[in-house]
LUMBANU-308880 format. One line per field, with one value per residue (C-alpha): residue number from 1; z negated, x negated, y negated. Coordinates in nm, 2 decimals. Each point is the difference from the previous one (the first is absolute). Layout:
! LUMBANU-308880
k	NUM,...
zz	Z,...
xx	X,...
yy	Y,...
//
This chain:
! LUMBANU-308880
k	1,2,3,4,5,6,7,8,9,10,11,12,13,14,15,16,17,18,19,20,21,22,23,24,25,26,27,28,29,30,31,32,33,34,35,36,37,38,39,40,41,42,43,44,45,46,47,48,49,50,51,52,53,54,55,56,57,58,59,60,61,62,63,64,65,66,67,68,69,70,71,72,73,74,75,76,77,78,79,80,81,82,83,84,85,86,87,88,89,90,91,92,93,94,95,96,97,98,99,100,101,102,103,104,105,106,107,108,109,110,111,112,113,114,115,116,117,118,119,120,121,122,123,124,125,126,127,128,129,130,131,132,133,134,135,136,137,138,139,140,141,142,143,144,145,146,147,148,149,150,151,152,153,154,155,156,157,158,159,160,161,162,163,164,165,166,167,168,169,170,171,172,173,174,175,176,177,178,179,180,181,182,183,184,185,186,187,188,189,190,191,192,193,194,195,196,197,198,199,200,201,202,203,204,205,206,207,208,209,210,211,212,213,214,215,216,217,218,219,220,221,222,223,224,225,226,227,228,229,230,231,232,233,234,235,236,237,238,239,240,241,242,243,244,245,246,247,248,249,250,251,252,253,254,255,256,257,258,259,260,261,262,263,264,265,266,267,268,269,270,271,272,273,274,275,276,277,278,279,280,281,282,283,284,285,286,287,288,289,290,291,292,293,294,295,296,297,298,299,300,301,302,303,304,305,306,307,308,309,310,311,312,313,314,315,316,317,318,319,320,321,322,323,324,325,326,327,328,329,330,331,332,333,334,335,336,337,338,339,340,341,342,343,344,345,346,347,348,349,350,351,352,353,354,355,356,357,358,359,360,361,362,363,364,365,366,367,368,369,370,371,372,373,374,375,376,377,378,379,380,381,382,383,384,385,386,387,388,389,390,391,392,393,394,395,396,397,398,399,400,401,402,403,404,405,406,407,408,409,410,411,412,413,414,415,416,417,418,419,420,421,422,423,424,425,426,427,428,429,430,431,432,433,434,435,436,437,438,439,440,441,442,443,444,445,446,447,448,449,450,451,452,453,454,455,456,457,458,459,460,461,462
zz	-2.50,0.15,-0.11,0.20,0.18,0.06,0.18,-0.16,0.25,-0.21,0.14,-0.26,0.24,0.08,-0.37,-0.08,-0.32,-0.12,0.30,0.42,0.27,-0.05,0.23,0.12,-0.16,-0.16,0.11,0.23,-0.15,0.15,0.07,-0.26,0.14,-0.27,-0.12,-0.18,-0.33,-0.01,-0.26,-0.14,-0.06,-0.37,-0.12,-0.19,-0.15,-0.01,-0.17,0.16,-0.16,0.12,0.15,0.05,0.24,0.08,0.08,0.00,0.35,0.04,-0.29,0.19,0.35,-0.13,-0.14,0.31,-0.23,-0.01,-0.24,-0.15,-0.04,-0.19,-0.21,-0.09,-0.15,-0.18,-0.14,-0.26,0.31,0.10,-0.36,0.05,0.34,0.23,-0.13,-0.01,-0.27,0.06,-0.19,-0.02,0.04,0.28,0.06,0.41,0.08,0.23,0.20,0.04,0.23,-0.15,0.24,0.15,-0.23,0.13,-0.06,0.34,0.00,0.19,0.24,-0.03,-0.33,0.01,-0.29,-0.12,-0.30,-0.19,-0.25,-0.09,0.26,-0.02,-0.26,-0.22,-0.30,-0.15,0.13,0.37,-0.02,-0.14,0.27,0.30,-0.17,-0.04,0.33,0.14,-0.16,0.15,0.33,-0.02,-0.13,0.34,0.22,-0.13,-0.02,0.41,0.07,-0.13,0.27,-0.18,0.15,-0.17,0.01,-0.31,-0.01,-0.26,-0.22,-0.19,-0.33,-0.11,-0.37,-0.27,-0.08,0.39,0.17,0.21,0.19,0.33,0.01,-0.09,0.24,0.28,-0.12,0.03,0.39,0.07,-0.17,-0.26,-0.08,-0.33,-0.17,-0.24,-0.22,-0.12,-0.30,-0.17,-0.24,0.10,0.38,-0.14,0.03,0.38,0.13,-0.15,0.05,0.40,-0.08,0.08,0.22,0.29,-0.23,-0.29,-0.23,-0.18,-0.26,-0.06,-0.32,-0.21,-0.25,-0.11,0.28,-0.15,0.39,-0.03,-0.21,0.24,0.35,0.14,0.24,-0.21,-0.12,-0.25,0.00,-0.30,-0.29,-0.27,-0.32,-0.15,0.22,-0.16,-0.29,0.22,0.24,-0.24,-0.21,0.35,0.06,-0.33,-0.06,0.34,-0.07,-0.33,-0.18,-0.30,-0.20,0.03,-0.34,0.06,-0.21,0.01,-0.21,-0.11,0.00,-0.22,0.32,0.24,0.34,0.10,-0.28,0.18,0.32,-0.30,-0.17,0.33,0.09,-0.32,-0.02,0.34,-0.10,-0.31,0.18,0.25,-0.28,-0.01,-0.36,-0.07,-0.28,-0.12,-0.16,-0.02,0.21,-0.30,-0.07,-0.01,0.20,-0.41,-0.09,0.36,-0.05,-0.29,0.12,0.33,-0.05,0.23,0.26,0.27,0.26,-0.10,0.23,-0.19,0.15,-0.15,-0.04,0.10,0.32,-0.16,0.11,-0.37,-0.09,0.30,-0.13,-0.34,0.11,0.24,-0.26,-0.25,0.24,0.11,-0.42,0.01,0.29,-0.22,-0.32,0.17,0.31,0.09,0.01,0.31,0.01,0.28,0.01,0.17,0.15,0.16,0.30,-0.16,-0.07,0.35,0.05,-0.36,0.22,0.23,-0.37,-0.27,-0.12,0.32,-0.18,-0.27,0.19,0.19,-0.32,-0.17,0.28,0.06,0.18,0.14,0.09,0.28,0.29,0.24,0.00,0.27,-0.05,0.25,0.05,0.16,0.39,0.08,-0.19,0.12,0.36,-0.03,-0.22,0.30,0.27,-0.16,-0.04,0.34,0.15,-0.28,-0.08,-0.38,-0.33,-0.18,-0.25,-0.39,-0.11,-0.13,0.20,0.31,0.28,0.30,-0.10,-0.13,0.35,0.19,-0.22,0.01,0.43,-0.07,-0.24,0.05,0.39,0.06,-0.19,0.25,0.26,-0.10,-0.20,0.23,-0.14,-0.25,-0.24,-0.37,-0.21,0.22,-0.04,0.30,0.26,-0.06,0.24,0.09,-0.04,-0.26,-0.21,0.00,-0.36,-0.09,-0.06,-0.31,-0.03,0.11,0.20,-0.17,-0.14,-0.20,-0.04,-0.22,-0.07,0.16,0.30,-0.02,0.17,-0.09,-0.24,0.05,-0.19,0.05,-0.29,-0.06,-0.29,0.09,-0.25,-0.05,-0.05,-0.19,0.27,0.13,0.26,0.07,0.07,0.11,-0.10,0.22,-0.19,0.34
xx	-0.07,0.06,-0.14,-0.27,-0.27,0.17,-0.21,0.11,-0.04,-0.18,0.22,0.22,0.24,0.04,-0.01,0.32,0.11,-0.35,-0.12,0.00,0.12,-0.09,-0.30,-0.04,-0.33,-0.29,-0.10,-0.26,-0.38,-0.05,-0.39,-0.16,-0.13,-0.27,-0.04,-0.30,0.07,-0.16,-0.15,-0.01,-0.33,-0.15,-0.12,-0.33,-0.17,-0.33,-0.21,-0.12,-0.20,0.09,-0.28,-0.05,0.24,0.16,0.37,0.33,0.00,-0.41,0.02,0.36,-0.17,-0.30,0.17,0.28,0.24,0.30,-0.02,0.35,-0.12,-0.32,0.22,0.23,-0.27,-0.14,0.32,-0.20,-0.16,0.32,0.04,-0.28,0.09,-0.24,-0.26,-0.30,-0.28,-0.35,-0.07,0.38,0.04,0.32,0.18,-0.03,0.27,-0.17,0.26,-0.09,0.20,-0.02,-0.05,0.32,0.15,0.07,0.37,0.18,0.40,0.28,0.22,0.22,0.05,0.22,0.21,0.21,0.26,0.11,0.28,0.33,0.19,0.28,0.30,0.22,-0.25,-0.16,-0.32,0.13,0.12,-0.31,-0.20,0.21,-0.06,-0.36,-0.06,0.23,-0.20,-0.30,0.12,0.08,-0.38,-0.13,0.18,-0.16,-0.31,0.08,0.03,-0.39,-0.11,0.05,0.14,0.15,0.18,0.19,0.17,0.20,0.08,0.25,-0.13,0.13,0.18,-0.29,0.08,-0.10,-0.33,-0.13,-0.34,0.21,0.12,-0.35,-0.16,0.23,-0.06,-0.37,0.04,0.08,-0.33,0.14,-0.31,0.25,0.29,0.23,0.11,0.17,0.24,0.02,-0.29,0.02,-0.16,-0.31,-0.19,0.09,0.01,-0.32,-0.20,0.00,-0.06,-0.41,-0.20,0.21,0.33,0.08,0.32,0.14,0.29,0.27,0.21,-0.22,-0.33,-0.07,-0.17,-0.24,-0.11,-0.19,-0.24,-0.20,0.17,-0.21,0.27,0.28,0.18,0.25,0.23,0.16,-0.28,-0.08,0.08,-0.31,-0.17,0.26,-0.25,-0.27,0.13,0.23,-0.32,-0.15,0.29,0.04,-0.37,0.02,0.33,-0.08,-0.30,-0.14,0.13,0.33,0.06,0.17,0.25,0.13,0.36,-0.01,0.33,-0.08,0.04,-0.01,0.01,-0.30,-0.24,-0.27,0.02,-0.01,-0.30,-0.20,0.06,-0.09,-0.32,-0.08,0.09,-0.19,-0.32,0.06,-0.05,0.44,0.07,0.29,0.25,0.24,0.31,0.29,0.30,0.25,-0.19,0.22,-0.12,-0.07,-0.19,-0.15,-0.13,-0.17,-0.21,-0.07,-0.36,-0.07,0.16,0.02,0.11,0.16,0.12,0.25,-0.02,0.27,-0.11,0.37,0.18,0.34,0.25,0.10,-0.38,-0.01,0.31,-0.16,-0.35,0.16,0.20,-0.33,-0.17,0.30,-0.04,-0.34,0.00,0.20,-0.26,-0.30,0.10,-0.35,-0.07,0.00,0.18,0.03,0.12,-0.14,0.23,0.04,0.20,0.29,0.12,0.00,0.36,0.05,-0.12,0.37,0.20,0.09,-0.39,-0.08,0.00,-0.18,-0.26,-0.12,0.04,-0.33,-0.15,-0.02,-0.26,0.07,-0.18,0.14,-0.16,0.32,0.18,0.25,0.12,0.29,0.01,-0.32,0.02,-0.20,0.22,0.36,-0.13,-0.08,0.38,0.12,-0.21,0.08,0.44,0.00,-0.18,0.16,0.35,-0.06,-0.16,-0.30,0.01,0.00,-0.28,-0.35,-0.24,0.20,-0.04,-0.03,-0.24,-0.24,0.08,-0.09,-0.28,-0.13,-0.02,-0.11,-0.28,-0.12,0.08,-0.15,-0.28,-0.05,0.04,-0.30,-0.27,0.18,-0.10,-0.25,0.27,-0.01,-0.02,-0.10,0.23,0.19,-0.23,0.04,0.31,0.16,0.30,-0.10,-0.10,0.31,0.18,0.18,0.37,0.00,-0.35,-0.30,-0.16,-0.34,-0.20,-0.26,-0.17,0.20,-0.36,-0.34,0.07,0.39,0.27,0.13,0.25,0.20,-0.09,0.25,0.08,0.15,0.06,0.30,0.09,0.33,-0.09,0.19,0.10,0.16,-0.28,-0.08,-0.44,-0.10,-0.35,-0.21,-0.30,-0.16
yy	5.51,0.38,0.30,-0.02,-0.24,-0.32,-0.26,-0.34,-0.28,-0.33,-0.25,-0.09,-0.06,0.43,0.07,0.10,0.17,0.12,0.19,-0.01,0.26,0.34,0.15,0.36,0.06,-0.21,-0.32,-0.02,-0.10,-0.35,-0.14,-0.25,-0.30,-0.17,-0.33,-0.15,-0.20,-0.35,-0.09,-0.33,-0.18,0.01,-0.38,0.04,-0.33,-0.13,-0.28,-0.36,-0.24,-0.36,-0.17,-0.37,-0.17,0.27,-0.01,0.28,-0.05,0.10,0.26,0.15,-0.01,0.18,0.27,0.02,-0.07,-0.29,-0.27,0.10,0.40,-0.16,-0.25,0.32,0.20,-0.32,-0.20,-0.20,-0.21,-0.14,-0.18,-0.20,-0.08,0.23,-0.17,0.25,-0.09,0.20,0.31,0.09,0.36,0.12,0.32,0.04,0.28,0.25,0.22,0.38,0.22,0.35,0.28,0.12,0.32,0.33,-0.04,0.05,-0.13,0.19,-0.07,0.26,0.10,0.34,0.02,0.33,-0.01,0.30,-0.10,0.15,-0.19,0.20,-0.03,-0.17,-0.01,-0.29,0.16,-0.01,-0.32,-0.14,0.18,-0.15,-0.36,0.04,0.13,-0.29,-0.28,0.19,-0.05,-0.35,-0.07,0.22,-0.23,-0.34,0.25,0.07,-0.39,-0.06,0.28,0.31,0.29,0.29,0.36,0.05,0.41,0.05,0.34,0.12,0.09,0.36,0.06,0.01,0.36,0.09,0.02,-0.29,0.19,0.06,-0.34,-0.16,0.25,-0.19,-0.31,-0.02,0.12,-0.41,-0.06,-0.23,-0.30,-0.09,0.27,-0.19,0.27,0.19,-0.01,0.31,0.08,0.39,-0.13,-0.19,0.29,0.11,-0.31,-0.18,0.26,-0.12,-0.36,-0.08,-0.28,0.05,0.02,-0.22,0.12,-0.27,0.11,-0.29,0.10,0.18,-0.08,0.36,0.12,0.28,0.04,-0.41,0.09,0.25,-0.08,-0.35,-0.09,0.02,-0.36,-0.05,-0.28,0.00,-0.11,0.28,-0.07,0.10,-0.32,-0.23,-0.11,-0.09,-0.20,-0.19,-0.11,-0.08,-0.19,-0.17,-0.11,-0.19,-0.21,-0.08,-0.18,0.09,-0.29,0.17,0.23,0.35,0.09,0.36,0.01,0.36,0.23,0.33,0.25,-0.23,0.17,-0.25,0.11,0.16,-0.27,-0.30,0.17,0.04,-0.34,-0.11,0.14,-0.12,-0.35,0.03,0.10,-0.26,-0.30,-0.07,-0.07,0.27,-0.01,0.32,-0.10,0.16,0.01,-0.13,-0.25,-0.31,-0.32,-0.14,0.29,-0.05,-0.35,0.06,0.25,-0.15,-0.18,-0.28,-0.18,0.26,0.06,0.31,0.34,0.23,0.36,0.27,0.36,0.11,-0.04,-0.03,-0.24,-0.10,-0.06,-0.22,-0.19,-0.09,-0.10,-0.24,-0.14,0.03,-0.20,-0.30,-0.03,-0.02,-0.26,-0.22,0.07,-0.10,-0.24,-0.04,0.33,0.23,0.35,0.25,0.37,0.30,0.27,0.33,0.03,0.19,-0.35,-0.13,0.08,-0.18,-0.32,-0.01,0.02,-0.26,0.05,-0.18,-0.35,0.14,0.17,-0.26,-0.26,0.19,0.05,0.37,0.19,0.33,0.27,0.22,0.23,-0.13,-0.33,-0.10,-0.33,-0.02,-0.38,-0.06,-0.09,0.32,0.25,-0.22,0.02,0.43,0.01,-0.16,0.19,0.37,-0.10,-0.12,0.34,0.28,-0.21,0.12,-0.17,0.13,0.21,-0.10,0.20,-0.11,0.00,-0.12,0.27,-0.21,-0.28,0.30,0.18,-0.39,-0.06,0.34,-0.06,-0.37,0.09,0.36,0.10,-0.43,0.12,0.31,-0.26,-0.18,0.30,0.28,0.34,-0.11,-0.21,0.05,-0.31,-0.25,-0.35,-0.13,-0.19,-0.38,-0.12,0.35,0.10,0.27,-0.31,-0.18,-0.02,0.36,-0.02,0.26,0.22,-0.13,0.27,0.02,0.31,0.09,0.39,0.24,0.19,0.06,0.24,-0.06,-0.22,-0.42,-0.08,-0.30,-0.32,-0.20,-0.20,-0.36,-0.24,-0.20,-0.31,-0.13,-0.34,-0.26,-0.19,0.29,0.11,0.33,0.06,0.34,0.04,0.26,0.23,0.03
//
């Protein structure tokens, strides 16, 4: 990227090194042709009382329905053979076709990135990957009908001021700004994002700017949501006849998370269990009533506490065979999951709980390895999150969103069958409010199981 406007073309076939060929001045606003969003019809249900003589085929015909849609909302009739008996009461499904929202799609979406593009530091680095995994999501974005004018910026040094550069930026009439970096330009350059202009921050989750700015989107979850949605999470993968056990370390750096959770379970109707984290798999046992299953949850995140609760619970498998044991996780041990705790991990069946997961040996994320080395001649880097998945999904999820609810996206899902809607590689690009009259948060969160046969589920909370 150059110093100043550079207009990026989408085609990840021009995208060289992080940015395109340098224009003499800003890009050039280009018209927005709308699109409507369909809206799928709603099935509603209503009651019929059987009659004499009367068939499926005279109750389907007088309702306009098939016989299959009418045997689908009624599966007890087909275990006694369609035979209808009088008096018996059916569900007839009743479509509705809600009134057509006021969400209007675009068809060119333009698209201006401020990041630190230039530079040896891990910061510049990180930008040119992001932004390259951005462009490679616009170009599948381009082949569904899409159009787009990405400009990228240069991001100053932190210690310098950013108002002349955001002053040119918002001449192109920007519909999305991805960035920037540097805490010391939240202020200048959020304070320009509105209906017109949404700013969505990459990197960061302490934004003080999301909680009053409406258009603002962070990508990177705040910790203080972590609690929340990890209960969320929890309460809809496991049922209530599973007993949670938190092992307690004294000063465990998971104390506070542990006790939130805890006291959501509790109110919830889990059966929970405190013990503590030395307990041995005897000790264990004994004070383990019933027959489970049982979910161990640490309050720490360190790597030896990890190493005794997965030999605890191998120890306890062997105790009580026909018992069932699982683990729950935080995402520092993800890169635990590639070591000689691999084995281990998925032997007790370990749950963890992570805003990104990139799981490199699925087709999607070999085929976008494959697709960024051929076009950049480079590997990705070894950091956590992965910069180009969250720059592809970041085009996949929120500029496919814009595709589909235009100007008036917030926290609406992907539209059944687009391209927005199609699994994430790393971060799922959903968002939630951060506060009444502010911005969205991101609530991407999964619960990926390393299962005992050596499978790897990731678990969406949306």
């Amino acid at each position: 990227a150059q110093a100043g406007a550079v207009k990026a073309q989408a085609g990840a076939a021009k995208a060289q090194a992080g940015a395109a060929k340098a224009q003499p001045g800003a890009a050039k606003a280009q018209p927005v042709a709308a699109r409507q969003v369909k809206q799928q019809p709603i099935i509603q249900y209503k009651e019929h009382k059987v009659k004499r003589k009367e068939t499926l085929y005279s109750i389907a015909r007088t309702y306009d329905i098939t016989v299959d849609e009418l045997l689908q909302a009624n599966p007890q009739v087909e275990k006694v053979d369609g035979k209808l008996k009088k008096g018996t009461i059916l569900r007839i499904p009743v479509k509705i076709i809600p009134p057509q929202p006021a969400y209007v799609g675009l068809d060119t979406i333009r698209v201006a990135v401020v990041l630190p593009f230039s530079g040896k530091g891990v910061e510049n680095e990180r930008s040119v990957e992001f932004y390259r995994g951005m462009l490679l999501g616009i170009d599948q974005l381009k082949q569904t009908g899409t159009n787009f004018v990405v400009s990228a910026y240069n991001e100053p040094a932190p210690e310098k001021s950013i108002a002349a550069l955001a002053a040119q930026v918002m001449q192109t009439k920007p519909h999305v700004v991805v960035g920037p970096l540097y805490p010391s330009h939240f202020t200048d350059l959020t304070a320009y994002s509105s209906k017109q202009t949404k700013v969505a921050i990459p990197f960061s989750s302490k934004v003080p700017q999301v909680a009053y700015r409406p258009d603002l989107f962070l990508l990177n979850t705040p910790v203080g949501y972590e609690s929340t949605l990890s209960t969320e999470l929890v309460m809809a993968n496991f049922k209530k006849d599973v007993c949670m056990v938190f092992l307690n370390k004294v000063n465990g750096n998971k104390q506070e998370f542990c006790a939130e959770l805890q006291q959501s379970l509790t109110e919830g109707g889990y059966k929970v269990l405190q013990l503590p984290a030395s307990s041995t798999p005897t000790q264990l046992q004994a004070s383990l009533a019933g027959k489970g299953p049982y979910l161990f949850i640490p309050n720490d995140t360190d790597e030896s506490l990890l190493k005794q609760t997965l030999s605890t619970i191998s120890q306890l498998n062997t105790l009580c065979p026909q018992t069932a044991f699982s683990l729950l996780g935080y995402d520092k041990w993800l890169s635990l999951s590639e070591t000689v705790l691999k084995n281990q991990m998925h032997a007790v069946d370990t749950y963890i709980i992570t805003p990104n997961y990139y799981f490199p040996y699925t087709k999607a994320a070999m085929d976008f390895h494959a697709l960024y080395q051929h076009w950049f001649k480079t590997e990705l880097l070894d950091c956590q999150p992965k910069m180009a998945p969250l720059g592809y999904d970041f085009s996949i999820g929120f500029l496919g969103n814009m595709a589909t609810y235009g100007l008036d996206f917030g926290t609406q899902r992907p539209q059944e069958g687009s391209v927005a809607a199609q699994p994430k590689l790393q971060t799922n690009m959903v968002f939630m409010p951060a506060a009444k009259g502010g911005g969205y948060v991101s609530r991407s969160l999964w619960l990926v199981r390393f299962k005992p046969d050596m499978s790897i589920v990731k678990i969406s909370a949306n």
